[in-house]
N, C-alpha and C positions, 0 to 999 in steps of 0.2 A: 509361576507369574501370570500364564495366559488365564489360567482358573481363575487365581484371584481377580482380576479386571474383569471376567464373563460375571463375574457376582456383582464389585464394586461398582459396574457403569452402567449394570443396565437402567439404570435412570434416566438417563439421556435418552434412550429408545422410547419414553413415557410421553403423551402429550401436553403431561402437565409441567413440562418443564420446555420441549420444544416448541411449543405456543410462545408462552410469555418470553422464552428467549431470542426468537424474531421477530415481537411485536417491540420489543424494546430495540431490537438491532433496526428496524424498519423507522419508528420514532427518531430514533439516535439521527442514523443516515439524516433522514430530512431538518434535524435540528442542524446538523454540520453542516448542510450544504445553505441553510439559511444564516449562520454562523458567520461560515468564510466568506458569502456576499456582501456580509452588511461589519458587524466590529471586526473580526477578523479577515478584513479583506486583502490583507500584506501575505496571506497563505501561499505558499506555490503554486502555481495554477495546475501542474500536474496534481498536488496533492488533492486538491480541491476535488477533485473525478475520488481519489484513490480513497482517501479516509471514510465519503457514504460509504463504499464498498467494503473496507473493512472493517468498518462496525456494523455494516447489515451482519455480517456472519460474526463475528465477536463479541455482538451487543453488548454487553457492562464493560466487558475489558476493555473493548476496541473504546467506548467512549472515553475510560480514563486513563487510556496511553496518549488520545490527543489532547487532553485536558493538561495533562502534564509535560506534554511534551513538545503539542503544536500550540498553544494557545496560551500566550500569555495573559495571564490573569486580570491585567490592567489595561488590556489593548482594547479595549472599549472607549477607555478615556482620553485617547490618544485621536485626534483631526485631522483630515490630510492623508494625503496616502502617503509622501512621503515621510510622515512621522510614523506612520503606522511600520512603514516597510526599516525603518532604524529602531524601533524597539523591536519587533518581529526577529531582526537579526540580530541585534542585542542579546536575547531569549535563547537563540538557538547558537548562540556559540559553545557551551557545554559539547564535546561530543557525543556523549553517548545522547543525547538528544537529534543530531545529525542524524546517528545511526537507526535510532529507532524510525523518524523517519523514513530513511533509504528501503529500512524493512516495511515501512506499510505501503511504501511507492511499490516495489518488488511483491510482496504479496498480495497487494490491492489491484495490482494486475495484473496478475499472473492467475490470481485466483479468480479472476472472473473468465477466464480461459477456462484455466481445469473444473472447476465445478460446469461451466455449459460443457465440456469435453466427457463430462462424468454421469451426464442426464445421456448422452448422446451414445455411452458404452455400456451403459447398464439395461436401458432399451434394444440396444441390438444384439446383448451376449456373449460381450468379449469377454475373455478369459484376463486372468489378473494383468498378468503381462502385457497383453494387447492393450486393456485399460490403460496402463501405468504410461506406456508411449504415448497412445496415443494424447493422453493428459497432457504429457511432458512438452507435444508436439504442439498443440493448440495453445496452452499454457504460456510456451517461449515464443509464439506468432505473437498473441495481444500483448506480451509484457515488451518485447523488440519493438515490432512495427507499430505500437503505438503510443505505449507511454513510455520505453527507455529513450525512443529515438525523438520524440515529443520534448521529453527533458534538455537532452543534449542541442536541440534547433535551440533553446532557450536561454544559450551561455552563445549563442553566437557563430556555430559553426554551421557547415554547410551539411546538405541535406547525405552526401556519401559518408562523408568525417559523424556526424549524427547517427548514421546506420554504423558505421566501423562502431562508433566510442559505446554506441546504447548494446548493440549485438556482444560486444567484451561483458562489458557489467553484465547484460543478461543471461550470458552462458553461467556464468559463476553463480550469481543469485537462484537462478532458478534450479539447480542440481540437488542445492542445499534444501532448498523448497520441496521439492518431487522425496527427497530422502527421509523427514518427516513427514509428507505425505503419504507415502509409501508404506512407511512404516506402518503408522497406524489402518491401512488399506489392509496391508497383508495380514498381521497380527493380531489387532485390539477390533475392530470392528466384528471381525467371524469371532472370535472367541467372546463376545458378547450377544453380537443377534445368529450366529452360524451360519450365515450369508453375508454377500455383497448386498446390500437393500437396495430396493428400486424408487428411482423418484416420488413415488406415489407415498411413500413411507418416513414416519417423523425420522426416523433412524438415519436415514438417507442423509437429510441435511444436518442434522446436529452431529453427526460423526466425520460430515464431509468439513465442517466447521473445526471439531476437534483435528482434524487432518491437515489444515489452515494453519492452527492454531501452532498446530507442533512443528509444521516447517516455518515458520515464523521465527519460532527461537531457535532453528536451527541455522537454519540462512543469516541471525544477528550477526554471529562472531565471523561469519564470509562480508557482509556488510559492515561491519571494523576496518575490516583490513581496506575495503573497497574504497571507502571513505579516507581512510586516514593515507592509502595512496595516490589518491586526485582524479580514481576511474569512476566514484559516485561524488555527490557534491551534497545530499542531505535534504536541507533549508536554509533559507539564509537568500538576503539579496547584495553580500559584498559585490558582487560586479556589479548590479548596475548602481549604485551606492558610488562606487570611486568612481564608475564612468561622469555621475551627475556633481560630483564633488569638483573633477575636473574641470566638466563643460562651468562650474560656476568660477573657478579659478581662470578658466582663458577670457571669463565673459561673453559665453556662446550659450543660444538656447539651445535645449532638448528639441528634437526633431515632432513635428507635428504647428499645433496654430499657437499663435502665442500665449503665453501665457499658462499652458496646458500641461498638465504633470504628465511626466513619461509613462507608457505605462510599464507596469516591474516585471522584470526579466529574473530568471533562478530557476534552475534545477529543482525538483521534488526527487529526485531517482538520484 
């Protein structure tokens, strides 16, 4: 098996494929984050951080998992933020759209942990193992302290209940992540270039990308379960949707000056 892939991938080690596959992933990013500014502005505001990132390393896939997944096709047509954010969530009722989601919240920041943890272990010559932690350690700091706990402030709860609910989902997300990680670290990398590659080398990033890629689909069916038990939330802005449905049922404004759309609350993670 390892022969076969030392034969089958050393493509990916080539610059004529790791070029154009981050100029597209670099493009893509700045097209999404111009995207979810402007038609798709009903986006989750975590997601909004996480999808540049993971089409910077995905480039073609990562654009057409959000294409189909975070972007409804017609949400350009749509006025108001408030109509934007009820077809937005219209869209993303499907689960396995929730799910996919949750996985690019979870890998889109998680992975910008391990990949700097991965520039930062190959420069000073850890050994696999050492790597693999230390990834694992960096990895689960930005995905916790920043966008799990970021998501969960966003449904309402307080800043400990945020660190408890984000720190649960990221234990779980990020295991399954580091495990396709890992995998291909240990395995598929040396059995292709017969090193760890160093930053300075196309190999480095388009394998640290396949690395990405594989805990991605690995961490999915963890982010299933996650989702479908109420410890991840996907996309979607049902809460503040019934909260504003409410306030127009009591005859009460949205907090802020009159007249002024709320602005949307929702989970990405």
């Amino acid at each position: 098996m390892m022969s076969f892939l030392a034969n089958a991938l050393t493509w990916m080690a080539e610059p004529w494929f790791a070029i154009p596959w981050y100029v597209v992933g670099v493009l893509g990013a700045i097209w999404v984050v111009y995207d979810s500014l402007t038609a798709n502005s009903a986006l989750n505001p975590p997601l909004k951080v996480c999808w540049p990132i993971l089409i910077l390393f995905f480039s073609i896939i990562g654009i057409g998992l959000y294409l189909v997944t975070s972007r409804p096709s017609d949400i350009a047509r749509y006025n108001g933020r408030e109509d934007k954010m009820r077809r937005f969530t219209e869209y993303s009722k499907p689960r396995w759209r929730k799910v996919v989601a949750s996985a690019a919240h979870c890998v889109g920041g998680d992975g910008l942990g391990i990949m700097t943890a991965m520039v930062g272990a190959r420069l000073w010559g850890f050994t696999f193992w050492q790597e693999f932690w230390f990834e694992y350690a960096v990895g689960f700091a930005f995905g916790w302290f920043i966008f799990q706990t970021w998501a969960m402030r966003m449904h309402n709860n307080g800043w400990l209940m945020s660190l408890w609910k984000g720190g649960r989902a990221e234990f779980f997300s990020m295991i399954t992540v580091m495990v396709g990680m890992g995998l291909v670290m240990r395995f598929v990398t040396p059995a292709v270039v017969g090193e760890q590659p160093l930053p300075d080398t196309y190999a480095f990033w388009t394998f640290g990308a396949l690395g990405l890629l594989v805990g991605f689909i690995v961490t999915y069916p963890m982010n299933w379960v996650l989702v479908t038990i109420g410890w991840k939330h996907g996309q979607g802005h049902e809460h503040m949707l019934e909260k504003m449905d409410q306030q127009k049922v009591d005859g009460t404004q949205p907090q802020g000056r009159p007249g002024q759309q709320p602005v949307p609350h929702g989970s990405g993670g």
